[in-house]
N, C-alpha and C positions, 0 to 999 in steps of 0.2 A: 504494500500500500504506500500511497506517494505524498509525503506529511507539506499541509497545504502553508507557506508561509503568509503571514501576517504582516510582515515588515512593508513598512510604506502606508497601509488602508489605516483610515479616518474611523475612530472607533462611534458609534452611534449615539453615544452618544459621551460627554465632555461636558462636565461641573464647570472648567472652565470657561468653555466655551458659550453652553447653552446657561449655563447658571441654574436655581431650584426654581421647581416650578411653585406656581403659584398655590395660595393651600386654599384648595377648598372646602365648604363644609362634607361631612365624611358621606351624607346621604346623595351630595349631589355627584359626588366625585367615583363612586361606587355606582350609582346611575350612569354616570359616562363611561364608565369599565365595561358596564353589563351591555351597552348600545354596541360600543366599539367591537366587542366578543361576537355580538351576533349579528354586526354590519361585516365581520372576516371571516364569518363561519365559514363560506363557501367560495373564499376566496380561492383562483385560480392557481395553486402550487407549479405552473408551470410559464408561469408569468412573472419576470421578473419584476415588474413593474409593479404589480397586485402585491407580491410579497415581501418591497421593500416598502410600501405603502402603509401594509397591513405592520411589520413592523415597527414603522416608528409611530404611527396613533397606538400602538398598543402600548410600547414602551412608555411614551409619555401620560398613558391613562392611568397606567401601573403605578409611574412615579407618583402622579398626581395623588392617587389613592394613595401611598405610603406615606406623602407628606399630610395629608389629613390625618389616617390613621396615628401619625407620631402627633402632631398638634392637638389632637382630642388625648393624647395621652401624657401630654408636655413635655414630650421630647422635642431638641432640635435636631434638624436634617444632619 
C-alpha cells in the first residue's frame, strides 16, 4: 500500500486562520447539526465537489455545537 503524503495541503480547517466560531445557543446550534446531517445524507461520495462541500458545513456545524456545548458548561474553546 502507497502511504498518501500530506506535506504541502491546507489542513481544513486552522484556529489560526479561521479563528472560533461563533457560540451559539446549544438548541439552535444542534438544530443546524441535525439540518446539515440530513441536507448530506445522500450526498454524492463520488463527487468531489459534494464531499468537500459536505465536509466543511459539517465540520463547522460540529464546531459550532462544541462551542455551545463548552459555553453552557463554562468552558472556554
Amino acid at each position: 500500500m502507497t502511504a498518501i503524503s500530506t506535506e504541502g495541503l491546507d489542513p481544513l480547517y486552522d484556529p489560526a486562520r479561521d479563528g472560533t466560531p461563533n457560540t451559539l445557543p446549544v438548541d439552535i446550534a444542534q438544530s443546524l447539526a441535525r439540518k446539515a446531517v440530513a441536507q448530506y445524507a445522500d450526498a454524492d461520495v463520488h463527487s468531489h465537489h459534494a464531499m468537500i462541500e459536505a465536509a466543511v458545513t459539517l465540520g463547522l456545524r460540529l464546531r459550532s455545537l462544541l462551542a455551545a456545548l463548552d459555553a453552557e458548561e463554562g468552558q472556554a474553546l
